[in-house]
N, CA, C and O atoms as a GROMACS GRO file, in nm:
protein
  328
    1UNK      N    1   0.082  -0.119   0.000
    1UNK     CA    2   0.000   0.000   0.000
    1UNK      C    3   0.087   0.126   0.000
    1UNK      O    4   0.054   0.226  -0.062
    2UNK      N    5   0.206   0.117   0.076
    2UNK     CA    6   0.283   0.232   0.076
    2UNK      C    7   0.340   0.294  -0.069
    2UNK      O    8   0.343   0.409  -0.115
    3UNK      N    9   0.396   0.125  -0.136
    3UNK     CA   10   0.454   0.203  -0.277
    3UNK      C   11   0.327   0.235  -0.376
    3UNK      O   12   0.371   0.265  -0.487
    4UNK      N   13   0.194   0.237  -0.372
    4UNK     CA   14   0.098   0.277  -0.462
    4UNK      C   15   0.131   0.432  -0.357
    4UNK      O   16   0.138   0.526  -0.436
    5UNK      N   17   0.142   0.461  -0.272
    5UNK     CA   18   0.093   0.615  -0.203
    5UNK      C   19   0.219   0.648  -0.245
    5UNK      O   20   0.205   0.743  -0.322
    6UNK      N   21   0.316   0.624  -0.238
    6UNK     CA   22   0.452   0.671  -0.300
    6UNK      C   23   0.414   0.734  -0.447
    6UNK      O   24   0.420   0.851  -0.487
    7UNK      N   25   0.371   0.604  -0.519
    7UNK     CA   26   0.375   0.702  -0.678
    7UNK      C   27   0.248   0.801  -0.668
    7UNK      O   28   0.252   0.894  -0.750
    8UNK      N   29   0.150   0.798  -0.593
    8UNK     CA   30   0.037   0.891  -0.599
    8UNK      C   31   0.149   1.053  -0.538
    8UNK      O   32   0.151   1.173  -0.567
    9UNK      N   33   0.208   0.986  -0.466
    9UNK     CA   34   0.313   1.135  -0.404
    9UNK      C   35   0.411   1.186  -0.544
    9UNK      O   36   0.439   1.300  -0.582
   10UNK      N   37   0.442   1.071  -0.591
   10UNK     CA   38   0.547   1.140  -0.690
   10UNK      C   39   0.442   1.187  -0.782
   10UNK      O   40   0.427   1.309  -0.767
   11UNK      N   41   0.381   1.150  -0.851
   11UNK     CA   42   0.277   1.214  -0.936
   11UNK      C   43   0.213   1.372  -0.899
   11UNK      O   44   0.162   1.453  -0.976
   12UNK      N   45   0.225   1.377  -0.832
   12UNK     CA   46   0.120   1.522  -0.732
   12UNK      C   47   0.236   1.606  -0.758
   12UNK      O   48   0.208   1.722  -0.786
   13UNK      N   49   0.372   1.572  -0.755
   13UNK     CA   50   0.500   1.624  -0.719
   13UNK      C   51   0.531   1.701  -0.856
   13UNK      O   52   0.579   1.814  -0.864
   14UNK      N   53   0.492   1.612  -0.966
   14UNK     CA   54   0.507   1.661  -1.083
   14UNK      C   55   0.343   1.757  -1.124
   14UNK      O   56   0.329   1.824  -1.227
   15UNK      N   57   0.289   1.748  -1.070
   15UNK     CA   58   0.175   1.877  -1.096
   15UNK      C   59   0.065   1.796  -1.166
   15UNK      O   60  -0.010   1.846  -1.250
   16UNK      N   61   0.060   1.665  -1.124
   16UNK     CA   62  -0.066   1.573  -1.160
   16UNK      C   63  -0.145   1.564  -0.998
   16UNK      O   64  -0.115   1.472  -0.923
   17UNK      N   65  -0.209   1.632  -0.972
   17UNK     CA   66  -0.279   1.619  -0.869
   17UNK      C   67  -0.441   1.578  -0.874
   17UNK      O   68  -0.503   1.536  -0.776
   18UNK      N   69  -0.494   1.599  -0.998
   18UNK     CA   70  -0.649   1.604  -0.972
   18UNK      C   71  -0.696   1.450  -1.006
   18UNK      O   72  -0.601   1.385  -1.050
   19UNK      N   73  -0.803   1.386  -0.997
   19UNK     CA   74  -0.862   1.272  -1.031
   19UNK      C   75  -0.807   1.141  -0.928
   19UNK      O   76  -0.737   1.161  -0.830
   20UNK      N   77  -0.844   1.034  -0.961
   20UNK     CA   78  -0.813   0.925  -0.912
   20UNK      C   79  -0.629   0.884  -0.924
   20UNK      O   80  -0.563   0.942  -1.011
   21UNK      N   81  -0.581   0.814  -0.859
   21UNK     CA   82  -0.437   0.751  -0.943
   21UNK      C   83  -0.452   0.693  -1.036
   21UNK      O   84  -0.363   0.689  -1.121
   22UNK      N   85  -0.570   0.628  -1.052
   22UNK     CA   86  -0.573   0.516  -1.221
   22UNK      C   87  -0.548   0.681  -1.328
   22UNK      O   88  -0.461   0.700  -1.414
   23UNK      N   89  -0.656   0.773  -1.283
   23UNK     CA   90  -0.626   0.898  -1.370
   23UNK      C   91  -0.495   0.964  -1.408
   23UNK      O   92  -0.457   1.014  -1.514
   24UNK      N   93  -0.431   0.946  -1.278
   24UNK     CA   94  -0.279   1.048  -1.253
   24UNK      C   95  -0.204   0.962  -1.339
   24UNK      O   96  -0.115   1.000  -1.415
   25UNK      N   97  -0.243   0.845  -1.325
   25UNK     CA   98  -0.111   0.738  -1.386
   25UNK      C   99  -0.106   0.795  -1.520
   25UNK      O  100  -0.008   0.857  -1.561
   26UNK      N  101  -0.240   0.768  -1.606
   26UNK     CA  102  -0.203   0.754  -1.730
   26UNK      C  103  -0.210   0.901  -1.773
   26UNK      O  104  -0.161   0.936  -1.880
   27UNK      N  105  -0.256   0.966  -1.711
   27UNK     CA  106  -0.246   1.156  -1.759
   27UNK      C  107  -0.046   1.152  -1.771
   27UNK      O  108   0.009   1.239  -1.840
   28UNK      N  109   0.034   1.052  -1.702
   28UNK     CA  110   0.139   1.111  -1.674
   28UNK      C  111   0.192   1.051  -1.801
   28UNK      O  112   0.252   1.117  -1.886
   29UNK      N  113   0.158   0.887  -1.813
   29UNK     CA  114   0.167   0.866  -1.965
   29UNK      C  115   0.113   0.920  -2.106
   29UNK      O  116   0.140   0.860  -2.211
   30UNK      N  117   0.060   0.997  -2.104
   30UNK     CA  118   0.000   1.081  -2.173
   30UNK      C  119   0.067   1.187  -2.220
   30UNK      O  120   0.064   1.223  -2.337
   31UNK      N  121   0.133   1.244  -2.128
   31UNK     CA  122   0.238   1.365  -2.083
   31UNK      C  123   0.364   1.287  -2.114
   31UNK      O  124   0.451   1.373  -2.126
   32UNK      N  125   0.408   1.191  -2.130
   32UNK     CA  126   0.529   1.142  -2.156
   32UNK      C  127   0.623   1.165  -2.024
   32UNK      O  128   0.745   1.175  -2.034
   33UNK      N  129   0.564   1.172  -1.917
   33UNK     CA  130   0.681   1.183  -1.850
   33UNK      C  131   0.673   1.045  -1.774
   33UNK      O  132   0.765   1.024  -1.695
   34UNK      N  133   0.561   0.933  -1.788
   34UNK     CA  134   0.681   0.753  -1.817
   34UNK      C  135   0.608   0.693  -1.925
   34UNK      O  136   0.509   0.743  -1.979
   35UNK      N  137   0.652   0.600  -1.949
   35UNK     CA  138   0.653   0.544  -2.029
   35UNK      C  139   0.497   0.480  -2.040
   35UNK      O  140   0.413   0.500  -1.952
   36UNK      N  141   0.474   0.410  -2.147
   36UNK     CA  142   0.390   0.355  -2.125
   36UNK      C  143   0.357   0.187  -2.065
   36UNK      O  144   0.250   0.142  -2.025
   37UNK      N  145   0.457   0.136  -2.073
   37UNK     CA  146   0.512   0.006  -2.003
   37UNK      C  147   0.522   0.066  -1.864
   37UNK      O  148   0.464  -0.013  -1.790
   38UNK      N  149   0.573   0.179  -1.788
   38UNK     CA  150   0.568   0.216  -1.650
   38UNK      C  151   0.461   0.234  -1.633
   38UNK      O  152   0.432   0.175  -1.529
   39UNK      N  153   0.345   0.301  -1.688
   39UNK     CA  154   0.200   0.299  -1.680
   39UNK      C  155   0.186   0.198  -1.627
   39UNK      O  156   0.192   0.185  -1.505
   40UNK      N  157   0.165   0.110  -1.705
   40UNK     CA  158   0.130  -0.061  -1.663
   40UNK      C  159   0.176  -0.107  -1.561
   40UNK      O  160   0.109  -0.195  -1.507
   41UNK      N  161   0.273  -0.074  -1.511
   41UNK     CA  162   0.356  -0.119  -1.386
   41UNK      C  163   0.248  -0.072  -1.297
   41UNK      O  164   0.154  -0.137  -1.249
   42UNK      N  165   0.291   0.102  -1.279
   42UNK     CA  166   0.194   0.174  -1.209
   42UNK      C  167   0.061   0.126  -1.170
   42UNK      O  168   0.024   0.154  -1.056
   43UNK      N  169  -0.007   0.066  -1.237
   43UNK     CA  170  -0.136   0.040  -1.236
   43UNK      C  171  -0.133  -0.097  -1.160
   43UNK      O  172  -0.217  -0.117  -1.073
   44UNK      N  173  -0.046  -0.184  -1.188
   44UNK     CA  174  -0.031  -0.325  -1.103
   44UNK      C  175   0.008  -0.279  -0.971
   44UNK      O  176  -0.058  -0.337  -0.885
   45UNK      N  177   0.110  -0.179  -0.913
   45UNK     CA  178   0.109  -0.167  -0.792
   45UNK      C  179   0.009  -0.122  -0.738
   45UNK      O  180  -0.019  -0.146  -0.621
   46UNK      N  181  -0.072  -0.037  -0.828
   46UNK     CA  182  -0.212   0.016  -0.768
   46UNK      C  183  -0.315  -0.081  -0.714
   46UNK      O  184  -0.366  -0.088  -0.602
   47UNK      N  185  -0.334  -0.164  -0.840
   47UNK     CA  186  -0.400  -0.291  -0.779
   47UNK      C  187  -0.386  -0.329  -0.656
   47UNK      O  188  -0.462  -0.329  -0.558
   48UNK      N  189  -0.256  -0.370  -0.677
   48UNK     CA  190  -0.169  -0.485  -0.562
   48UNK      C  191  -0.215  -0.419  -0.418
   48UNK      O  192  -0.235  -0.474  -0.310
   49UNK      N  193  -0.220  -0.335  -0.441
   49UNK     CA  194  -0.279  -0.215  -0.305
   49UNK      C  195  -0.396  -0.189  -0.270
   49UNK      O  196  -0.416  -0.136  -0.160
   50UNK      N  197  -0.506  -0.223  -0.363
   50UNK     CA  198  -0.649  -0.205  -0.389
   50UNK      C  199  -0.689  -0.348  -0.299
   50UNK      O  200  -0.781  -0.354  -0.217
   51UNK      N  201  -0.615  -0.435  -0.328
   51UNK     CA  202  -0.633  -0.596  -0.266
   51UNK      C  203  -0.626  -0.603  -0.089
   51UNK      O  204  -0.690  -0.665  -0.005
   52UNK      N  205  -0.484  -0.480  -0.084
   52UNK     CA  206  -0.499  -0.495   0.082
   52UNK      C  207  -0.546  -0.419   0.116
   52UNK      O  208  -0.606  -0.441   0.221
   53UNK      N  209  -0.556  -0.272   0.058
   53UNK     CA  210  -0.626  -0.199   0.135
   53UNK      C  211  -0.791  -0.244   0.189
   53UNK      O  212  -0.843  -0.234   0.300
   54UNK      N  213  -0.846  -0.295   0.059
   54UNK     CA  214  -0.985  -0.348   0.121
   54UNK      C  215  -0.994  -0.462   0.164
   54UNK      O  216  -1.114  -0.485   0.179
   55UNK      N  217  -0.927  -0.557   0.197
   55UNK     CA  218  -0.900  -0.645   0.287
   55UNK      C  219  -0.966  -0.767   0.249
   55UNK      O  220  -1.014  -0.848   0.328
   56UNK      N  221  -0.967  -0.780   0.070
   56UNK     CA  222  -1.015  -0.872   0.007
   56UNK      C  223  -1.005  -0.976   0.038
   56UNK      O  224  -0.887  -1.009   0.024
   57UNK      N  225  -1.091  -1.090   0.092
   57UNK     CA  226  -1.040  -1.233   0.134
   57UNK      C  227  -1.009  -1.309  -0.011
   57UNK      O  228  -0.953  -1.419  -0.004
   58UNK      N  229  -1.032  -1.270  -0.103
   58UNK     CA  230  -1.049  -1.393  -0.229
   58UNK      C  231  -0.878  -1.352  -0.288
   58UNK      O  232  -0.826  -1.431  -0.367
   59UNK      N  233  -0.810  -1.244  -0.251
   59UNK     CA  234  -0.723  -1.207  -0.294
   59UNK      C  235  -0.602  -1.291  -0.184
   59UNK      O  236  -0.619  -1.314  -0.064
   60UNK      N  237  -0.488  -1.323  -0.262
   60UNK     CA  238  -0.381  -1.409  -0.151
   60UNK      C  239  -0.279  -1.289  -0.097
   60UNK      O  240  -0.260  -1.191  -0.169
   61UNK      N  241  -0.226  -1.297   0.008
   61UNK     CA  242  -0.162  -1.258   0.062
   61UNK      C  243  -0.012  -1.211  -0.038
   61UNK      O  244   0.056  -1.280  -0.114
   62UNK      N  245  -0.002  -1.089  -0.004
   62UNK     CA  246   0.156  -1.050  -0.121
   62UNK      C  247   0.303  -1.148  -0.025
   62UNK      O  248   0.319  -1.180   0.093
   63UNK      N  249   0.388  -1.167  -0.155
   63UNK     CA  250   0.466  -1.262  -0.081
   63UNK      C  251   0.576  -1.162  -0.118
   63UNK      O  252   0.561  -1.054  -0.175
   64UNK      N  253   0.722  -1.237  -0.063
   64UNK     CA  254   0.825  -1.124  -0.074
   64UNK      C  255   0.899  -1.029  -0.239
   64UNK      O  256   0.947  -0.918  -0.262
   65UNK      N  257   0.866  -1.167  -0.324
   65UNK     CA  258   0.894  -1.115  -0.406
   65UNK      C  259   0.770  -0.990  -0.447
   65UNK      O  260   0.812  -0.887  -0.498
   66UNK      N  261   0.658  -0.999  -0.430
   66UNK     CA  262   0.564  -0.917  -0.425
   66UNK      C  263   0.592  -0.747  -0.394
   66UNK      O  264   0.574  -0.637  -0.446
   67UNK      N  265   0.639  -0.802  -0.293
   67UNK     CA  266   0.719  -0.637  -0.217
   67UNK      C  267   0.833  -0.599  -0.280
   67UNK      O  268   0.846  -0.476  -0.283
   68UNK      N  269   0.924  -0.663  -0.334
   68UNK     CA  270   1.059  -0.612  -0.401
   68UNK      C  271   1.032  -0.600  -0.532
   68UNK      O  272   1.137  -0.575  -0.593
   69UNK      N  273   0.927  -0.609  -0.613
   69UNK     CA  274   0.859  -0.588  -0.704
   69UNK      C  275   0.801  -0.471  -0.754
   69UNK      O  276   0.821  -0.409  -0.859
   70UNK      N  277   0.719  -0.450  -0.651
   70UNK     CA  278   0.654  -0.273  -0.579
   70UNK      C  279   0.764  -0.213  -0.569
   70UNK      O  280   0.788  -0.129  -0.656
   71UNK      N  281   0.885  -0.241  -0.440
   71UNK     CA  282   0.956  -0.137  -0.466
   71UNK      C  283   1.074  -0.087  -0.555
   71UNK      O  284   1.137   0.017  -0.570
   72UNK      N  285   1.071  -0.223  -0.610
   72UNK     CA  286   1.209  -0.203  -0.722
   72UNK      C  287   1.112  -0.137  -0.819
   72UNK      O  288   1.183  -0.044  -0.858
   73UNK      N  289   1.015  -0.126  -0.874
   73UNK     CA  290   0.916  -0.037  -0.993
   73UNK      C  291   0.956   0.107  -0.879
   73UNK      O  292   1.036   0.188  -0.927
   74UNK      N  293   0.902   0.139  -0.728
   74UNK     CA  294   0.861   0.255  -0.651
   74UNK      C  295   0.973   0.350  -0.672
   74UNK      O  296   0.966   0.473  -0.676
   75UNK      N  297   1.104   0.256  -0.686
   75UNK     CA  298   1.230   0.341  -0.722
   75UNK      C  299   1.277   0.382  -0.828
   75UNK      O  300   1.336   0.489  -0.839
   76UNK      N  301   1.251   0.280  -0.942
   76UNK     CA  302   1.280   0.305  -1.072
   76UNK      C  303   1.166   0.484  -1.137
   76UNK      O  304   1.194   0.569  -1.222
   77UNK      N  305   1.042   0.471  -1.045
   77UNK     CA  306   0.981   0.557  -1.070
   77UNK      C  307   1.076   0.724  -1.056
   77UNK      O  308   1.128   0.804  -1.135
   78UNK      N  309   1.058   0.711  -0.919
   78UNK     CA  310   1.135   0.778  -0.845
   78UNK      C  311   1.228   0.870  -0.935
   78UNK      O  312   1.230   0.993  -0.946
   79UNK      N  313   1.326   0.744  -1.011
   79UNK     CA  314   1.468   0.828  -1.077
   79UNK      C  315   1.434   0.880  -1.171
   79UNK      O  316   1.465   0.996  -1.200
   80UNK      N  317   1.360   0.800  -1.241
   80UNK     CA  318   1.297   0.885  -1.397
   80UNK      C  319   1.209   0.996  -1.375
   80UNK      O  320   1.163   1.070  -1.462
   81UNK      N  321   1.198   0.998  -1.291
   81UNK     CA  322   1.094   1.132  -1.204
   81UNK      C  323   1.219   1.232  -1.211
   81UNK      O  324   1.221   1.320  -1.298
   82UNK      N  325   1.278   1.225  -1.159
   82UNK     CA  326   1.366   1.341  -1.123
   82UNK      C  327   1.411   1.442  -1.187
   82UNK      O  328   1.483   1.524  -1.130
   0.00000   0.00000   0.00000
């Protein structure tokens, strides 16, 4: 959940603030400032976050690679952000 609020932070950072994150994501792909393959990323960590935040039982538990996944995308964001 943290690395979906991470890219909702980096996004805001770059002057995408209004709408949902599914919105921010792709307004940013849109804007070219990632890619459109990072889109897609973006949107899977969003998910991945949508699962725990609502505390979906049908959804399985994230495992470790799960998390180094999120944050190896949360960082890669990060730099190309900069």
């Amino acid at each position: 959940m943290l690395a979906a609020s991470s890219v909702g932070a980096m996004l805001k950072a770059k002057n995408l603030k209004d709408g949902t994150l599914y919105e921010r994501i792709d307004k940013a792909a849109q804007e070219h400032l990632i890619t459109n393959d990072m889109a897609a990323w973006a949107h899977q960590v969003r998910l991945d976050a949508n699962d725990q935040r609502h505390a979906d039982e049908a959804s399985p538990l994230p495992k470790e690679e799960d998390a180094r996944r999120c944050v190896d995308f949360t960082l890669a964001l990060g730099e190309s952000l900069l």
